[in-house]
C-alpha positions as CSV (number, residue, x, y, z in Angstrom):
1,X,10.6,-1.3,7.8
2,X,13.3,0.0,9.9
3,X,12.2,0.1,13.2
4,X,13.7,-3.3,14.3
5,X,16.6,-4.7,16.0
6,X,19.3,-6.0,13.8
7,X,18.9,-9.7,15.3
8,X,15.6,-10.2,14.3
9,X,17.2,-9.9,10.7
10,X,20.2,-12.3,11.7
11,X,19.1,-15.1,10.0
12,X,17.0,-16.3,7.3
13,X,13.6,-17.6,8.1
14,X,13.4,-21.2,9.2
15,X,12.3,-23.7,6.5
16,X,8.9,-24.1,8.4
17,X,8.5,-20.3,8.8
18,X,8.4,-20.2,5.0
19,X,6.7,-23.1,4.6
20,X,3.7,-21.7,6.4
21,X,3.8,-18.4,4.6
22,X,4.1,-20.2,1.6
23,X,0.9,-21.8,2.8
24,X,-1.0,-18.9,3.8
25,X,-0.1,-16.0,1.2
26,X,-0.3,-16.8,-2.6
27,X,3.5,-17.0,-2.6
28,X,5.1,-19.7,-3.4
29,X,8.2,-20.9,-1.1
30,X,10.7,-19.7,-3.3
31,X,8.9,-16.5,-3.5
32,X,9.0,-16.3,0.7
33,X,12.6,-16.8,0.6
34,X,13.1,-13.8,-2.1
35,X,10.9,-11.9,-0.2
36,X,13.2,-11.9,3.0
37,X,16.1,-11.1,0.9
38,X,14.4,-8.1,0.1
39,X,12.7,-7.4,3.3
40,X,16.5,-7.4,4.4
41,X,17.6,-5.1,2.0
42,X,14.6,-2.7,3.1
43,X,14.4,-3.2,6.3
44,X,16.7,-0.5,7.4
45,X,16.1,2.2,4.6
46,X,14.9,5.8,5.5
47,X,11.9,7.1,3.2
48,X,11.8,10.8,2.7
49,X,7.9,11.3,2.3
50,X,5.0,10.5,4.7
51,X,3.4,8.0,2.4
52,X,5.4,5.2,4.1
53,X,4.4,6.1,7.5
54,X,0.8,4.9,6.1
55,X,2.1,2.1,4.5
56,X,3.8,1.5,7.7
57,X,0.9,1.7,9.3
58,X,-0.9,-0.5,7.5
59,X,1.9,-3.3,6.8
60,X,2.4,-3.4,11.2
61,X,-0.7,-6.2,11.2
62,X,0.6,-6.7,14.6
63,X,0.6,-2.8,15.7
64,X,4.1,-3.1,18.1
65,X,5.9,-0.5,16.0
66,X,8.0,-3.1,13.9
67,X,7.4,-4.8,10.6
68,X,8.2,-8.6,11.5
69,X,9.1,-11.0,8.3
70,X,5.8,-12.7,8.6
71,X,3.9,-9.1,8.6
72,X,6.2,-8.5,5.2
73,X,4.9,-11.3,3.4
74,X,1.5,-10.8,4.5
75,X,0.9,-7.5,3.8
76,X,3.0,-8.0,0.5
77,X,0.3,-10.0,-0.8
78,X,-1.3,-7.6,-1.7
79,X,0.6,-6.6,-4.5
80,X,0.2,-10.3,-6.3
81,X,-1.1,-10.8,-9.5
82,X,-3.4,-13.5,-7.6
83,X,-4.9,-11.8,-5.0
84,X,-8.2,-10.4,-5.4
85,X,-9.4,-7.1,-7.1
86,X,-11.4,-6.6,-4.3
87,X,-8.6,-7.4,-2.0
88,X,-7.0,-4.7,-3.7
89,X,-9.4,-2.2,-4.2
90,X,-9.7,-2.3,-0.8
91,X,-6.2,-1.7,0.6
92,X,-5.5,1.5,-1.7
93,X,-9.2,2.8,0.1
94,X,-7.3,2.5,3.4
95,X,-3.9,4.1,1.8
96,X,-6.0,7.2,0.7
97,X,-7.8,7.2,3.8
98,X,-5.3,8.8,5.6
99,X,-7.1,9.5,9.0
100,X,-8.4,6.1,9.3
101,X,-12.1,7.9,8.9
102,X,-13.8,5.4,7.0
103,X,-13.9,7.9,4.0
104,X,-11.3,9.7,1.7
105,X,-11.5,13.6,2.0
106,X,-10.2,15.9,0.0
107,X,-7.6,16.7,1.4
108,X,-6.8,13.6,2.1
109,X,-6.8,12.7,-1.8
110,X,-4.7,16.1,-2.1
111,X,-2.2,14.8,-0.1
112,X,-1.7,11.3,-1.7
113,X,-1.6,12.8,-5.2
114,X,1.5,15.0,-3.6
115,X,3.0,12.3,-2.1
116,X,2.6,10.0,-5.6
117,X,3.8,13.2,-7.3
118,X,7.2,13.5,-5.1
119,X,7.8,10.0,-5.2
120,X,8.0,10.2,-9.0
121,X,9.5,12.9,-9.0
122,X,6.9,14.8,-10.9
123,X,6.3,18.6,-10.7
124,X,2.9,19.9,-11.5
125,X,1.6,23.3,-10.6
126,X,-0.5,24.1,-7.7
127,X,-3.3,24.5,-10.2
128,X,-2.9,21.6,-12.2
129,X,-2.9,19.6,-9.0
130,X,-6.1,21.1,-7.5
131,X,-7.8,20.3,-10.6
132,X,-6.6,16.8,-10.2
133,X,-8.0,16.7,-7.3
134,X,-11.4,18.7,-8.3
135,X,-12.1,16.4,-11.4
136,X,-11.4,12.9,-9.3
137,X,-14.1,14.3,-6.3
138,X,-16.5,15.6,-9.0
139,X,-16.4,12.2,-10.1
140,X,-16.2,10.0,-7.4
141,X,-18.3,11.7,-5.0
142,X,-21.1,10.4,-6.3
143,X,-23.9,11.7,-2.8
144,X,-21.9,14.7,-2.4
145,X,-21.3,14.7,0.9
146,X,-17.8,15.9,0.4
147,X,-16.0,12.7,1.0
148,X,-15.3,9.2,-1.3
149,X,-16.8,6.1,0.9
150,X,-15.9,3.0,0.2
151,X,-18.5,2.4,-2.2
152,X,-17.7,5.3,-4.3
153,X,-14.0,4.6,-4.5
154,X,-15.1,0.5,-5.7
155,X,-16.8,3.2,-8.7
156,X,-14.2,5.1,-9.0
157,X,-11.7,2.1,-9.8
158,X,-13.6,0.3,-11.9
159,X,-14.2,3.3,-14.4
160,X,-10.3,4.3,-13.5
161,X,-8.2,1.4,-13.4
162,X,-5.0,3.3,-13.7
163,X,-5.9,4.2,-10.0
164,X,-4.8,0.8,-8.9
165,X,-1.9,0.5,-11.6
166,X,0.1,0.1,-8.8
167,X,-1.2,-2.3,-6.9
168,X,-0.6,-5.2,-9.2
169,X,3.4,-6.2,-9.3
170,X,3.9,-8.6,-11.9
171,X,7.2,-10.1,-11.2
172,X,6.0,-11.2,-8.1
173,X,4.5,-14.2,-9.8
């Protein structure tokens, strides 16, 4: 999202480009075509925070440093009333885990609840966040082994829906 040449963005996808994301997404072919509008509009905006270089990271399927159209809609999925709570569940597990460890630290959960603070532009204390973050391991890490695995974060969002609030974009459908 803002690492690519201004021709790639040129022109709007071909009909059978669409077509087959259409095909392969849960998005209907109306839906593609909205979706490039807005990948257009995106495309070349800066983000302040380092949130989006995850969600960078996780959107480049293709790992060449650029978020193609096809990548957009793919990874945009996500986000649709259709897909999966499992599908879901699982993407926000790889958003926490920043490091790419296979399990969420804590400061790993410290940092996200920083970066979802900032980008809603909410101001808690140092405290307030610490016990945040205190309350949700307490919880979560249910071996205490110091880290959330994957199965304890599937626990952790079925008793704490709100975490995957997000993840759900209903005019999408």
């Amino acid at each position: 999202m803002g690492c690519a040449s201004s021709k790639q963005f040129k022109r709007a996808p071909r009909h059978e480009d669409a077509a087959l994301l259409a095909k392969e997404t849960t998005f209907s072919l109306d839906e593609v075509k909205a979706l490039y509008e807005l990948f257009e509009k995106i495309s070349y905006s800066i983000f302040k925070d380092g949130l989006i270089h995850k969600i960078f990271d996780l959107f480049d399927l293709k790992r060449n440093g650029v978020i193609e159209f096809d990548e957009f809609v793919r990874s945009l999925q996500i986000f649709h009333p259709d897909t999966p709570m499992a599908d879901k569940i699982a993407f926000a597990f790889r958003l926490y885990d920043l490091r790419g460890t296979g399990s969420i630290e804590r400061e790993e959960l410290k940092e996200m609840v920083l970066a979802i603070l900032s980008e809603s532009d909410l101001l808690l204390s140092d405290d307030a966040v610490e016990q945040m973050v205190d309350q949700t391991f307490t919880e979560a890490d249910l071996n205490g082994d110091g880290r959330i695995d994957p199965d304890e974060w599937k626990a952790l969002t079925s008793t704490n829906p709100a975490l995957l609030k997000y993840m759900t974009l209903p005019y999408l459908k």
